[in-house]
C-alpha distance (Angstrom), angle and dihedral (degrees) to the residues before:
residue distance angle dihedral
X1 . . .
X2 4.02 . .
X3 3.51 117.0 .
X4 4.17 120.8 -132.2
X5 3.57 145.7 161.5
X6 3.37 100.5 -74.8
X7 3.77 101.0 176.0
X8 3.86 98.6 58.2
X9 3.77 84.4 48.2
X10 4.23 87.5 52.3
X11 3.78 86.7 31.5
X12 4.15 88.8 48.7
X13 4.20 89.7 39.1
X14 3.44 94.7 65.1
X15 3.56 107.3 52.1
X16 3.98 83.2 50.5
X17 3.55 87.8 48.0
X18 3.77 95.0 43.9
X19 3.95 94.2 72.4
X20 4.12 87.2 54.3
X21 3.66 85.5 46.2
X22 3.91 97.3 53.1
X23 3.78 95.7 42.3
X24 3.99 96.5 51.2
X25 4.21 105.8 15.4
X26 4.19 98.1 78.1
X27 4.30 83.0 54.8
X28 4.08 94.6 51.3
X29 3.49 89.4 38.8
X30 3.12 102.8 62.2
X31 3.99 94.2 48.4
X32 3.93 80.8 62.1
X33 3.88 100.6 37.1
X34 4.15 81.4 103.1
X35 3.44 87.8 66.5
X36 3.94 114.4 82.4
X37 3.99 112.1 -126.9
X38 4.04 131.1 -121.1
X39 3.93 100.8 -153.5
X40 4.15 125.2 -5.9
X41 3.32 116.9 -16.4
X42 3.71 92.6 -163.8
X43 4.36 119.1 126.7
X44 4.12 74.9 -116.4
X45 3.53 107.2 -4.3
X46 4.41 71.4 78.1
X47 3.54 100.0 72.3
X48 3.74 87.8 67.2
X49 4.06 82.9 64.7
X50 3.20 88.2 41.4
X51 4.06 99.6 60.0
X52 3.56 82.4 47.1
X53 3.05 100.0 61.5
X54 4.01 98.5 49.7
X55 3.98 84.7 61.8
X56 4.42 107.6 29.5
X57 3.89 101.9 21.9
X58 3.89 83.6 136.0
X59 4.14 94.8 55.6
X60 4.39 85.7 38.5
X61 3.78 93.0 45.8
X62 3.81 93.0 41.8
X63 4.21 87.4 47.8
X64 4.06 89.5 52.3
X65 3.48 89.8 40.6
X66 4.68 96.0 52.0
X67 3.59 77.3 43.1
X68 3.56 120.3 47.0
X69 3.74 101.6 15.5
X70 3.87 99.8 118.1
X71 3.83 105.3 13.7
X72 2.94 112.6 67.2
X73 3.72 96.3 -12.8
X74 3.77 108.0 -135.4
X75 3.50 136.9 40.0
X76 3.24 135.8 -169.5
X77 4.12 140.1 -109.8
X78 3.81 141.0 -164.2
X79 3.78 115.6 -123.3
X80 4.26 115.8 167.0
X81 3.47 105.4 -77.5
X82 3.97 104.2 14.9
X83 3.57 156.2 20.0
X84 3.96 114.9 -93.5
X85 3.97 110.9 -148.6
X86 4.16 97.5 -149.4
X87 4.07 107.6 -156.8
X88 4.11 111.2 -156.5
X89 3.82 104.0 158.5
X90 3.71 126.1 92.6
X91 3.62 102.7 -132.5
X92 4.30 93.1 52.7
X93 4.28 90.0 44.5
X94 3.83 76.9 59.1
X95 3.85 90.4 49.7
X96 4.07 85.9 49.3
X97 3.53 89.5 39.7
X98 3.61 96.1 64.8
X99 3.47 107.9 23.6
X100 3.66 115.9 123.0
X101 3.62 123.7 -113.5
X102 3.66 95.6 -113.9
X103 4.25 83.0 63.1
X104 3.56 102.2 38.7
X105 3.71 110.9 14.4
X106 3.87 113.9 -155.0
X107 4.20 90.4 -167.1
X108 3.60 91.9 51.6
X109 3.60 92.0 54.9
X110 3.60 99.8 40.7
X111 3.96 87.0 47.5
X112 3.89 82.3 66.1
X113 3.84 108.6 29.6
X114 4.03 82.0 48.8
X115 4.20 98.6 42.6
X116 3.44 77.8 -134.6
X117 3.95 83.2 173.9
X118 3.64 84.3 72.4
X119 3.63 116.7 17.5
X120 4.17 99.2 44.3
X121 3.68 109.5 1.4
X122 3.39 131.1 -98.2
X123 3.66 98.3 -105.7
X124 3.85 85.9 68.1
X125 3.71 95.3 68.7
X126 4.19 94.3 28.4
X127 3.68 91.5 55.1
X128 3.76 105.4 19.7
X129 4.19 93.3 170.5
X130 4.38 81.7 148.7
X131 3.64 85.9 79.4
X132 3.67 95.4 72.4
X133 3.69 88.9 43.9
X134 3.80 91.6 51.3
X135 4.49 91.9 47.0
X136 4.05 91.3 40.1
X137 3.85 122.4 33.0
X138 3.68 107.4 -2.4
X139 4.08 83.7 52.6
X140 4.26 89.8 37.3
X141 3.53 90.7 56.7
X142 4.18 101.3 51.3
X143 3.63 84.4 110.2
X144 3.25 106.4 42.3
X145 3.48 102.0 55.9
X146 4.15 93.3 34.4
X147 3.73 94.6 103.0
X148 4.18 99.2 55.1
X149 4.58 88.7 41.1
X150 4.11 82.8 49.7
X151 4.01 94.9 45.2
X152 4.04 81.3 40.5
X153 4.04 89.8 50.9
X154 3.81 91.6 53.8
X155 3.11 90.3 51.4
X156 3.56 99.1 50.7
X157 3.63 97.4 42.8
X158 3.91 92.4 51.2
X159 3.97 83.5 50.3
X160 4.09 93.7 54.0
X161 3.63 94.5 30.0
X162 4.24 99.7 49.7
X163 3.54 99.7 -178.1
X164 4.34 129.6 175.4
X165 3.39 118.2 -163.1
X166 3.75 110.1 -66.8
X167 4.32 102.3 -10.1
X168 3.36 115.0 119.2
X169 4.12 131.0 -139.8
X170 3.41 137.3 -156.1
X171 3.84 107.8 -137.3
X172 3.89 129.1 -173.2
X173 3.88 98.9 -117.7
X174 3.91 101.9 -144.7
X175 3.86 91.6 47.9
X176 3.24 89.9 55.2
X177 3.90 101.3 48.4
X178 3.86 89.5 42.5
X179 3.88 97.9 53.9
X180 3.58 84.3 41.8
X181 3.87 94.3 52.2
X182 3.75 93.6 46.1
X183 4.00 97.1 53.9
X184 3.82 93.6 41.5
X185 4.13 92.7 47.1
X186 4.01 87.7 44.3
X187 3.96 92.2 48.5
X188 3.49 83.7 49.3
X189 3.97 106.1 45.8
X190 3.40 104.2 23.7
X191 4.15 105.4 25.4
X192 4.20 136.8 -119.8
X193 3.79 95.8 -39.9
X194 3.31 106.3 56.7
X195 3.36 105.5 43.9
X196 3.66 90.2 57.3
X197 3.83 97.7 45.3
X198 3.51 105.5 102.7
X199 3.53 100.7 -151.2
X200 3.88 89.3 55.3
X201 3.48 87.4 54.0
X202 3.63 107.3 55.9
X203 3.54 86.1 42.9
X204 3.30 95.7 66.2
X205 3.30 96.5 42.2
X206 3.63 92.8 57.5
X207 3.74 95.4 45.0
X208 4.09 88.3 58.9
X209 4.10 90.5 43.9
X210 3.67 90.3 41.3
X211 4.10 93.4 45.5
X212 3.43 96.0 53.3
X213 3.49 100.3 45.5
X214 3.67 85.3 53.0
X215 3.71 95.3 57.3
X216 3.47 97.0 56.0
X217 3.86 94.9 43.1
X218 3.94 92.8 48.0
X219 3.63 82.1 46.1
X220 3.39 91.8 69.0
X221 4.07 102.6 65.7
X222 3.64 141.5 81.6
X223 4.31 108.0 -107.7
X224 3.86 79.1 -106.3
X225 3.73 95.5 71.5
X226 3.62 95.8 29.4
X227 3.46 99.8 99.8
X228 3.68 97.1 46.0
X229 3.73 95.4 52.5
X230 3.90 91.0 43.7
X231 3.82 88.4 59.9
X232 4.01 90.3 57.2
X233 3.81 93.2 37.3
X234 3.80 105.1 34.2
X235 4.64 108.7 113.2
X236 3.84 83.1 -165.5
X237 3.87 108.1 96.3
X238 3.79 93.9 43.0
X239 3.99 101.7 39.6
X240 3.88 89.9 45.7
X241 3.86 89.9 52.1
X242 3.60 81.8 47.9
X243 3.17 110.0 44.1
X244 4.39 96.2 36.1
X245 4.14 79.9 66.3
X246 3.73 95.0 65.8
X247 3.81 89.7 26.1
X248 4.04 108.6 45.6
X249 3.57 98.1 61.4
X250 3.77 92.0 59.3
X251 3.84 92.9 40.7
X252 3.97 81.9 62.7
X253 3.66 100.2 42.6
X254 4.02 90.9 54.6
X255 3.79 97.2 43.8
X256 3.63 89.0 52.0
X257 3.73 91.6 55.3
X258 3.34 92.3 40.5
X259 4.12 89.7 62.4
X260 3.93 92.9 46.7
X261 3.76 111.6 84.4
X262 3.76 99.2 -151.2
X263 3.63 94.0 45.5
X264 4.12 121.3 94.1
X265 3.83 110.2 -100.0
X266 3.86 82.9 -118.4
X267 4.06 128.1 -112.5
X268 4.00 142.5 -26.6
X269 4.07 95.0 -100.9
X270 3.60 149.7 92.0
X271 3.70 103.2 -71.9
X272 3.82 95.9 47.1
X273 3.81 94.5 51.9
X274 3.58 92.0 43.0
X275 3.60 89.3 59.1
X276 3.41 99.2 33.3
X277 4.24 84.0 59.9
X278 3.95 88.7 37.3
X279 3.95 99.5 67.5
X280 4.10 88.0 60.1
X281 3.38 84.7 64.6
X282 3.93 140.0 66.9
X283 3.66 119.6 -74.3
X284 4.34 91.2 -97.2
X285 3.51 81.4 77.7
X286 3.58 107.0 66.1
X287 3.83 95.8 56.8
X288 3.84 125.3 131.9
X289 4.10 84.3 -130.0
X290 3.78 102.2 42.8
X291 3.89 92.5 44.2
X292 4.06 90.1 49.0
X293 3.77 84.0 52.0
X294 3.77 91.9 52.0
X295 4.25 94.6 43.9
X296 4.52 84.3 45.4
X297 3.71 89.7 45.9
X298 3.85 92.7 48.3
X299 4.12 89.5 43.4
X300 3.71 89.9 50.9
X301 3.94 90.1 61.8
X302 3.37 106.2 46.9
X303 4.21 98.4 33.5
X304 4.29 85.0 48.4
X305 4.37 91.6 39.4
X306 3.53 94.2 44.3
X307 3.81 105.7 44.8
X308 3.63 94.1 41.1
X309 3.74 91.4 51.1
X310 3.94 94.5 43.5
X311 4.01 87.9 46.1
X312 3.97 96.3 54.3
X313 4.09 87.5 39.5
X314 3.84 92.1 50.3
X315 4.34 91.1 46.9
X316 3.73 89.7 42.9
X317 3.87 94.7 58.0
X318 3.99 94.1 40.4
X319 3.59 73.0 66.6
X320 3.69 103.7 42.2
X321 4.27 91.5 48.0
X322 3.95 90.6 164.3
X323 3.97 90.2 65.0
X324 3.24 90.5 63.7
X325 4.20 103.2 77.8
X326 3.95 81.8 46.0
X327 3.82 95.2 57.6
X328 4.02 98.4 43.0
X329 3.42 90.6 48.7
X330 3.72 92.4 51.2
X331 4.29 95.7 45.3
X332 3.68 88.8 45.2
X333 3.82 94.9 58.0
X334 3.47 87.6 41.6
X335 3.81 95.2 50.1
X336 3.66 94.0 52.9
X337 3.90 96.0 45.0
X338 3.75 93.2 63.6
X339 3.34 91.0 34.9
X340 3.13 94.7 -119.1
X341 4.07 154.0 12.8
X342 4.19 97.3 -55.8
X343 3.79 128.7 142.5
X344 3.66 92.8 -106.3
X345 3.98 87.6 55.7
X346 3.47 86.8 46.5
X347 4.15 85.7 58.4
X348 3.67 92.8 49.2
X349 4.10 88.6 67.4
X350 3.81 92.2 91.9
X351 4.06 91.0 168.2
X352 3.88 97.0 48.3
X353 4.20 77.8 53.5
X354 3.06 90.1 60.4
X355 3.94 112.2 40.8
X356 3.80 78.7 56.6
X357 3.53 97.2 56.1
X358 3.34 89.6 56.8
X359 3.72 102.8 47.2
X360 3.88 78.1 47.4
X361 3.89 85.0 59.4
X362 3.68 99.3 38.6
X363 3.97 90.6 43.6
X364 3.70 117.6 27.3
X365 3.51 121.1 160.5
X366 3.83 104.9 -108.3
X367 3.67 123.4 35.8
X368 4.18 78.2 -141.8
X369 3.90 122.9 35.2
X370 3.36 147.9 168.0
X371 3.86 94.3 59.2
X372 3.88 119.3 -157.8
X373 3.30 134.7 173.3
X374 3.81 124.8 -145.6
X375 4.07 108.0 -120.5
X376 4.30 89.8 -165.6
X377 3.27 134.6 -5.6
X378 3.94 108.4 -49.4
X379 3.68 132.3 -157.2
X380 3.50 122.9 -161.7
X381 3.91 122.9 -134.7
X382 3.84 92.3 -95.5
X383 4.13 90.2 49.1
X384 4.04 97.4 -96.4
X385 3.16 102.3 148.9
X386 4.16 129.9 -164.6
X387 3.39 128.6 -168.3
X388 4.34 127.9 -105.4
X389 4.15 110.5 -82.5
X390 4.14 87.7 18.9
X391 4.13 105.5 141.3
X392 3.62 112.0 -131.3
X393 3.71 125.3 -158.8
X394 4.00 150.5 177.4
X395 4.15 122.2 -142.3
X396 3.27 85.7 -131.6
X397 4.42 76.5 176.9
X398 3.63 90.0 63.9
X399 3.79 106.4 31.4
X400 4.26 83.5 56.8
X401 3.99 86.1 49.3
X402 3.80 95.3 45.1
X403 3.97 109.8 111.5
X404 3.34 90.9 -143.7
X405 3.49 100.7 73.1
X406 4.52 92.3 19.7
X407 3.36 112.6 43.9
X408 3.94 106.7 -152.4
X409 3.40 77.5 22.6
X410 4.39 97.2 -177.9
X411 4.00 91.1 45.7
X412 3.64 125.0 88.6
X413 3.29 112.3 -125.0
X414 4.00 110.5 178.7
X415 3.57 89.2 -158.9
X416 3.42 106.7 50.3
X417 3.88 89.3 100.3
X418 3.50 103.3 50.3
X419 4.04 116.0 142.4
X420 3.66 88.4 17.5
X421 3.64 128.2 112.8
X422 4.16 112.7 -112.0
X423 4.22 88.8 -144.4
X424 3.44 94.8 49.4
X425 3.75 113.1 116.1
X426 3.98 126.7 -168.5
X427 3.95 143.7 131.3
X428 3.58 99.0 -61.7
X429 3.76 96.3 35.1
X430 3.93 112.8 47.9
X431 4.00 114.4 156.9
X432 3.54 85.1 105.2
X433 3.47 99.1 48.1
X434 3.80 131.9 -127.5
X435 3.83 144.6 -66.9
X436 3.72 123.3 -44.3
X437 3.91 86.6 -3.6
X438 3.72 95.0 49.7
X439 4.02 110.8 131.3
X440 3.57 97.4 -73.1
X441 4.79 83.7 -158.8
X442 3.16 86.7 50.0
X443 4.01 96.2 103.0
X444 3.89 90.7 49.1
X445 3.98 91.0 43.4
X446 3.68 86.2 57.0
X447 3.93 96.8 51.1
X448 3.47 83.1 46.6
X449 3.71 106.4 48.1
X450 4.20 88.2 43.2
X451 3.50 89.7 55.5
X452 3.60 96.4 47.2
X453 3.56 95.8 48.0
X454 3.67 98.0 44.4
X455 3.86 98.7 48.7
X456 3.96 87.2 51.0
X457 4.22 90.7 50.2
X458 3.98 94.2 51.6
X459 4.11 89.8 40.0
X460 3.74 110.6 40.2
X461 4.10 135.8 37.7
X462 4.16 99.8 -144.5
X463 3.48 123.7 -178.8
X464 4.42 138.1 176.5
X465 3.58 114.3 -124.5
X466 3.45 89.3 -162.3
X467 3.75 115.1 89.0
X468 3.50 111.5 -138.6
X469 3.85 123.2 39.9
X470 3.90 120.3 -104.5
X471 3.46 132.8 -107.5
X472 3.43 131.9 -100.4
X473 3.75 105.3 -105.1
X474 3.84 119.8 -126.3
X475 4.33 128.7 -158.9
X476 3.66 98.9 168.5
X477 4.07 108.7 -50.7
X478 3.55 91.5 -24.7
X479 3.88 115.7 100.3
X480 3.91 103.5 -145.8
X481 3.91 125.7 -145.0
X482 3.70 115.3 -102.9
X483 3.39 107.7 -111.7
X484 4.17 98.4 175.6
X485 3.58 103.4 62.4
X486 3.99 119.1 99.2
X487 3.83 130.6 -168.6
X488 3.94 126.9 -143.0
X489 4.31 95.9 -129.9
X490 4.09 115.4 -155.6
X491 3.52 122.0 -179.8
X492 3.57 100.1 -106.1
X493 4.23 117.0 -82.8
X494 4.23 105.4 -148.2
């Protein structure tokens, strides 16, 4: 993607921006003026808050959140081009929680937070169909197709991972979990051929680098200059033109079967069920360029959830060494029960659930989560009210911190989780989300990240050279994958 001078552009955005500010900002603000302030709360005197934000969002959000956690239960902070309402007590997550889309809409929100103008298309979150696909057959079929993503994992592992004998390698740790990610989540969405068609890979893996990079530059400018930087930053033209040459071709195979009456409907993946949910809808649907958005879109979520997961789990445990005795025991047993590697032996491994639960709580993906957007005005059950197009959030960071609900609340304890369910998503526990909204993947993310995890444990001894554990990353209130730290990988010495 071309390169420019993106600070006279930001620079250059907000004094544009600054006469739109001044003619609408003392109106909004005053709908929110109930709402106490992290930062400047200033029509300009904000922006100061604002650049904060990009670069300490954890010490900001952690300040609202000592502060206003119980009375009055959110506050609110400046990002570039709007206020962010941050929810932290129990009783108003419940009001998000079960708030109807037509209230608090979680697409509209996402359709900003995400750019999706730029990074996935708009008709992704207008017409997002994929859900249903993602709940019903994509989750139905976990099992199913377990056995061909686990001999596809071995594969891939051995691939990244090319051990002899005894030798020893040093191995960048997020390469390895994304390339990993990306053939496993191809083998399982889109079959055998893909996933080992290199072009298709590195696509894909570009698309997800390239996607979130975009975010968080886009991110970055007034709705003025937007547009402008979304044309330099956007992966869309390209990776669709890209991706519709590997994808097309099948697209036309399985709608012609589709039309003949003695021919099978086709096969249990991505492009059948995409088609399958495409003909209930109008014609836009059913072309080669909005289907490849809807099979990159889907790619980009579970190649970005799963290798960001699996790389936190994998750094927490070099860290955590006497977990891992516990945890091979545990897959072992289970292995052998079902005779076999299978999801349901994969469900069995009740510690492994729970070490990942807890990177999951230690590590989520956003500092803030479970994004809505108010449709109208909205008024909370105890008469808070925001005003239409005002962003709510949770810290889901802070809330998994809070001792209240963690005790020991900065230690990892691997079995914290134990007996609990590693998709389950509620007030206390939000990497997945909540209600309606919840991650609708996140049951197949979870097969897959187990059975990533697990066949790495009983195959390879990993350690970190380095002798204290990294940091989570932040850009803003995203919390960014670590893409420096390497492992020494050993065949495994029982």
């Amino acid at each position: 993607m071309p390169t420019f001078p993106f600070a006279i552009l930001f620079l250059l955005g907000i004094l544009i921006y600054a006469f739109r500010i001044l003619r609408n900002a003392h109106a909004r603000v005053d709908l929110l003026r109930s709402i106490p302030t992290v930062g400047p709360s200033g029509v300009l005197s904000s922006y100061i808050g604002a650049f904060k934000y990009i670069f300490n969002a954890r010490d900001s959000l952690q300040e609202g959140y000592d502060k206003y956690r119980l009375n009055p239960g959110v506050f609110k902070i400046a990002v570039l081009d709007r206020w962010v309402v941050v929810v932290c007590r129990p009783d108003l997550i419940m009001d998000v929680k079960l708030a109807p889309e037509n209230l608090l809409s979680f697409h509209d929100a996402a359709f900003d937070i995400l750019e999706g103008r730029y990074t996935l298309g708009s008709s992704v979150f207008k017409d997002p169909y994929h859900f249903n696909i993602i709940q019903g057959p994509l989750t139905r079929n976990v099992s199913k197709r377990f056995p061909a993503m686990f001999r596809e994992a071995v594969f891939a592992l051995a691939k990244e991972i090319p051990l002899v004998h005894d030798e020893s390698l040093e191995i960048s740790v997020w390469n390895m979990t994304l390339n990993v990610a990306c053939r496993t989540s191809t083998n399982f969405l889109l079959g055998h051929s893909l996933c080992r068609n290199s072009d298709w890979l590195a696509l894909n893996i570009k698309f997800a680098k390239d996607v979130a990079v975009s975010i968080n530059i886009i991110n970055l400018f007034p709705d003025v200059l937007k547009p402008f930087v979304g044309k330099f930053m956007t992966p869309l033209p390209y990776s669709v033109a890209r991706a519709v040459k590997h994808l097309s071709p099948l697209f036309a195979e399985r709608m012609a079967r589709m039309k003949d009456a003695d021919s099978d409907a086709g096969e249990d993946d991505l492009i059948s069920w995409l088609l399958s949910e495409a003909c209930n809808g109008p014609p836009s649907r059913r072309t080669s360029q909005e289907l490849t958005l809807r099979v990159l879109s889907v790619h980009f979520f579970a190649i970005y959830t799963t290798s960001m997961m699996l790389n936190h789990a994998l750094i927490y445990l070099a860290y955590n060494l006497d977990m891992f005795n516990t945890l091979r025991e545990e897959i072992e047993q289970c292995v052998q029960k079902h005779g076999g590697w299978t999801k349901a032996a994969t469900e069995d491994m009740f510690c492994l659930e729970s070490v990942l639960k807890e990177v999951m709580r230690l590590a989520p993906l956003n500092g803030v989560s479970v994004d809505r957007k108010t449709v109208n005005d909205y008024k909370f059950a105890n008469g808070l009210c925001v005003p239409a197009g005002t962003m709510l959030s949770i810290p889901v960071y802070n809330v998994h911190r809070d001792e209240t609900y963690n005790p020991r609340a900065e230690t990892f304890e691997g079995t914290r989780f134990m007996g609990q369910k590693m998709t389950s998503a509620t007030p206390q526990h939000l990497a997945w989300g909540l209600g309606r909204s919840a991650c609708p993947g996140r049951f197949f993310a979870a097969s897959e990240l187990k059975m990533l995890l697990a066949h790495i444990l009983v195959t390879y001894d990993f350690r970190c050279e380095r002798e204290t554990m990294p940091e989570l990353r932040w850009f803003s209130q995203r919390i960014l994958p670590d893409t420096t730290t390497t492992f020494i990988f050993q065949k495994r010495r029982i």
